[in-house]
C-alpha positions in Angstrom: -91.1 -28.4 36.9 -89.1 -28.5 33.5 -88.5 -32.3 32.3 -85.7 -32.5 30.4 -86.3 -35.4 27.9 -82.7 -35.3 26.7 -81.2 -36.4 29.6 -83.4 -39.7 29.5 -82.8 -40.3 26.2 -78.7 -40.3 27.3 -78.7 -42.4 30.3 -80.9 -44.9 27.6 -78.6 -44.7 25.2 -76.0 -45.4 27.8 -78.0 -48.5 28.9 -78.1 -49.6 25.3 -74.4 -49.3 24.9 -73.7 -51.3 28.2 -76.0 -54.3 27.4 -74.7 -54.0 23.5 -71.2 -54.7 25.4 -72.0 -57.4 28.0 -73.2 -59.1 25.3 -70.2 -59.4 23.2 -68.1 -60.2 26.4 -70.7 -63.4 26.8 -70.1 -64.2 23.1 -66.4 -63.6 23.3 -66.1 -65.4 26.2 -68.1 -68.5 24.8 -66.1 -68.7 21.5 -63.0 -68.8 23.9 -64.0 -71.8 25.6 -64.6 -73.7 22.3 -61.0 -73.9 22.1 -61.1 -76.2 25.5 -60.7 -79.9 25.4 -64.0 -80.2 26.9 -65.8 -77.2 24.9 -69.1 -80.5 24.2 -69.7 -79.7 28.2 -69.2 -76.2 28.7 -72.3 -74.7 30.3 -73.6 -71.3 30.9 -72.3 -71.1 34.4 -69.1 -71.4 32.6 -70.0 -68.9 30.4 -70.9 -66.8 32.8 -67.5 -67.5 34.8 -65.2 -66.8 32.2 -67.4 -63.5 31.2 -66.8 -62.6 34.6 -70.7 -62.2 35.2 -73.5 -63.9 36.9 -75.2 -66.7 35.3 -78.3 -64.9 35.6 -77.1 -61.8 33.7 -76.5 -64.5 30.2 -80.2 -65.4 30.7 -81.2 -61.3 29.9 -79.1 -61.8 26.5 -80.1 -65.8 25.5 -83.0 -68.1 26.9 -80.1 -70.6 26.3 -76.6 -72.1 25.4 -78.3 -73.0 21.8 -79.3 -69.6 20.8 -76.0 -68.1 22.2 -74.2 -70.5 19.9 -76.8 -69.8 17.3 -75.9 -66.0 17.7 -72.5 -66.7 17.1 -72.9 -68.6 14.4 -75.0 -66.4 12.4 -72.5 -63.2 13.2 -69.7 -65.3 12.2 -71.4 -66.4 9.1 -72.1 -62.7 7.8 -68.7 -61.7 8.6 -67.2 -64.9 6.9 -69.5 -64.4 3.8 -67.5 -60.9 3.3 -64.0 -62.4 4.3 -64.5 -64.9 1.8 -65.7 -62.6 -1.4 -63.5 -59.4 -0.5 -61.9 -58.2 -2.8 -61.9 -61.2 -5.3 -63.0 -61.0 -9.0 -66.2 -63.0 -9.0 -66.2 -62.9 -12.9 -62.9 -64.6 -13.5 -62.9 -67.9 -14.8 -65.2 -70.3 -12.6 -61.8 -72.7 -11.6 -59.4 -69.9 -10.9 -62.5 -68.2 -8.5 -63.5 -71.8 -7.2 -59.6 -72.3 -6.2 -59.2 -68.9 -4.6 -63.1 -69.6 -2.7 -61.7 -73.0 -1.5 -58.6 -71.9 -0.2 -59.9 -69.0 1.7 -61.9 -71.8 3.3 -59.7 -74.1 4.3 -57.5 -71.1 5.7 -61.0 -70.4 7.6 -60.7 -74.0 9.6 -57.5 -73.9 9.8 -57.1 -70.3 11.8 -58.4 -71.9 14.6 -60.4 -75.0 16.1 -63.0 -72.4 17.8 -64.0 -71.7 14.3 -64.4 -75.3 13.0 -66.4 -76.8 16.3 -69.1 -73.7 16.1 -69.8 -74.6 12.2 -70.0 -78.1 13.2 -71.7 -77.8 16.4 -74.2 -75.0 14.6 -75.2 -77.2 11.7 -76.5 -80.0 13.5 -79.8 -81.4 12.7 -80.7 -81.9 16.5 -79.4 -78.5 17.2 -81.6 -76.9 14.9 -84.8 -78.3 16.0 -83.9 -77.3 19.3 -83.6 -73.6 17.9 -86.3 -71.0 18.5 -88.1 -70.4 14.8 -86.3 -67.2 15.2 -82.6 -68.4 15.2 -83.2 -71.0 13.0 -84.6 -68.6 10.2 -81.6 -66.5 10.8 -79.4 -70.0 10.1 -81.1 -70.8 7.0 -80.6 -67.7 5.7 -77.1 -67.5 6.0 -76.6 -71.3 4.8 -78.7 -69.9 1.9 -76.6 -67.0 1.7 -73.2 -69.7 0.6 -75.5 -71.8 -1.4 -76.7 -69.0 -3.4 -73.2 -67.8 -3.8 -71.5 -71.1 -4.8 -74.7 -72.4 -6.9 -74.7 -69.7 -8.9 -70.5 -70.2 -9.8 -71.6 -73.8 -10.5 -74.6 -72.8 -12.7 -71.7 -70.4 -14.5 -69.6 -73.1 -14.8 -72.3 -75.7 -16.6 -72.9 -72.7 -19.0 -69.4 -72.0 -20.3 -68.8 -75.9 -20.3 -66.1 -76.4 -17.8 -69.0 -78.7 -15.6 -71.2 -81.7 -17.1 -74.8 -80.3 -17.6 -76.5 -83.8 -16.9 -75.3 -83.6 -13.2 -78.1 -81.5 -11.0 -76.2 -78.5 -9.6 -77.9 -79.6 -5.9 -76.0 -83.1 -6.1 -72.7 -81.3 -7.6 -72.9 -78.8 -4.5 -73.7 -81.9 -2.7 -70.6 -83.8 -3.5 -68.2 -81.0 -3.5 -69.2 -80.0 0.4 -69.3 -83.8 1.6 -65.6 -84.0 0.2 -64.5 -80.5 1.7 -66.1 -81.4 4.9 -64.1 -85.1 5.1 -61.3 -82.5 4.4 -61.6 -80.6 7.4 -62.6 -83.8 9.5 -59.4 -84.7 8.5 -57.2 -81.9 9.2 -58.3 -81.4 12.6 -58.6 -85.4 13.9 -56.8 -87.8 11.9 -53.8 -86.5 10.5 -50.6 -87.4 11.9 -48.3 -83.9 12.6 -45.9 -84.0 10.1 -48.4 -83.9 7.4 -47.7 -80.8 5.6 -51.4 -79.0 5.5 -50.9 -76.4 2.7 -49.9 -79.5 0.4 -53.1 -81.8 1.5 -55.5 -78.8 1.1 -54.0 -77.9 -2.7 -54.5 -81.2 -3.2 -57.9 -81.3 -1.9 -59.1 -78.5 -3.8 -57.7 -80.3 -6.9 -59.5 -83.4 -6.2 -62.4 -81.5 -5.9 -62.1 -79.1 -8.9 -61.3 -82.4 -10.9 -64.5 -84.6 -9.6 -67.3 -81.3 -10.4 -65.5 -81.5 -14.0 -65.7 -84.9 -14.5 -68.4 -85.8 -12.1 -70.6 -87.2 -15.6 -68.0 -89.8 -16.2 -67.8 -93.7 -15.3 -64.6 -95.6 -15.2 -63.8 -99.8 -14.8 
């Protein structure tokens, strides 16, 4: 009898393709419901409804709703790393590249609140320890991945003088993330609706451009 290995590899490729597939319909499907009210108690059954797919079949892709989200996150983070750098002179003066950096993230929370809850959700300290070692290595390199990128502006920026040198670039990165982050807090919960947004995030950016510069200096 002649055994024809090609056809086995085919109908495994096939197999590859169709689990490749289900898995981005569970992924899909669970970013979806993180636009609902109640996305804090979505579970995998709910998942696994609104994939159109038995609960069981989530459990062959993730042990569990963590490293779903996890999986998400870190996709998201290496696609968002790109978004964010495309195309963009990264050797134009450090404020001008700073601006154009902050306001493709602000544009980033505000294209939708999917996007926002699955940072939020996905950096949490409890979250993480719950993490297989393997997820949570793949997080800390893509947190690493940002911090790498906007240290290393900051470290420009202390060289050619536009940023104090006797503030340590950890506390500067520090500062300017707790004020973006109240930003986006902002934005999404406690901002009445006529509040025009492009005008509070300029003026966020500003307020944060302005405290890195002058971060060195006391006043009163």
């Amino acid at each position: 009898m002649v055994r024809y290995f090609g056809g086995d590899m085919a109908v495994q490729d096939r197999k590859a393709r169709e689990f490749a597939r289900r898995e981005r319909e569970i992924l899909d499907a669970a970013l979806e419901l993180m636009d609902q009210p109640e996305w804090q108690t979505v579970t995998v059954a709910d998942i696994a409804r609104a994939a159109e797919i038995g609960k069981g079949t989530i459990y062959k892709h993730f042990p569990s709703k963590d490293t779903l989200y996890a999986q998400l996150s870190i996709e998201f983070g290496k696609d968002f790393y790109h978004t964010l750098t495309d195309h963009l002179d990264m050797q134009q003066p450090v404020i001008p590249l700073l601006r154009a950096l902050l306001e493709r993230l602000w544009n980033l929370h505000l294209s939708g609140q999917k996007y926002h809850r699955l940072l939020l959700y996905c950096s949490a300290k409890d979250f993480r320890e719950r993490l297989p070692e393997s997820y949570r290595s793949l997080l800390q390199h893509k947190d690493e991945a940002f911090e790498r990128l906007f240290a290393g502006i900051l470290a420009r920026g202390v060289e050619e003088g536009v940023f104090p040198r006797g503030i340590p670039l950890e506390e500067m990165l520090r500062t300017a993330r707790a004020a973006f982050e109240g930003g986006i807090a902002m934005l999404w919960n406690r901002l009445d609706d006529g509040v025009d947004k492009v005008q509070f995030t300029q003026r966020m950016t500003q307020f944060v451009l302005s405290g890195l510069c002058y971060m060195d200096r006391e006043r009163g």
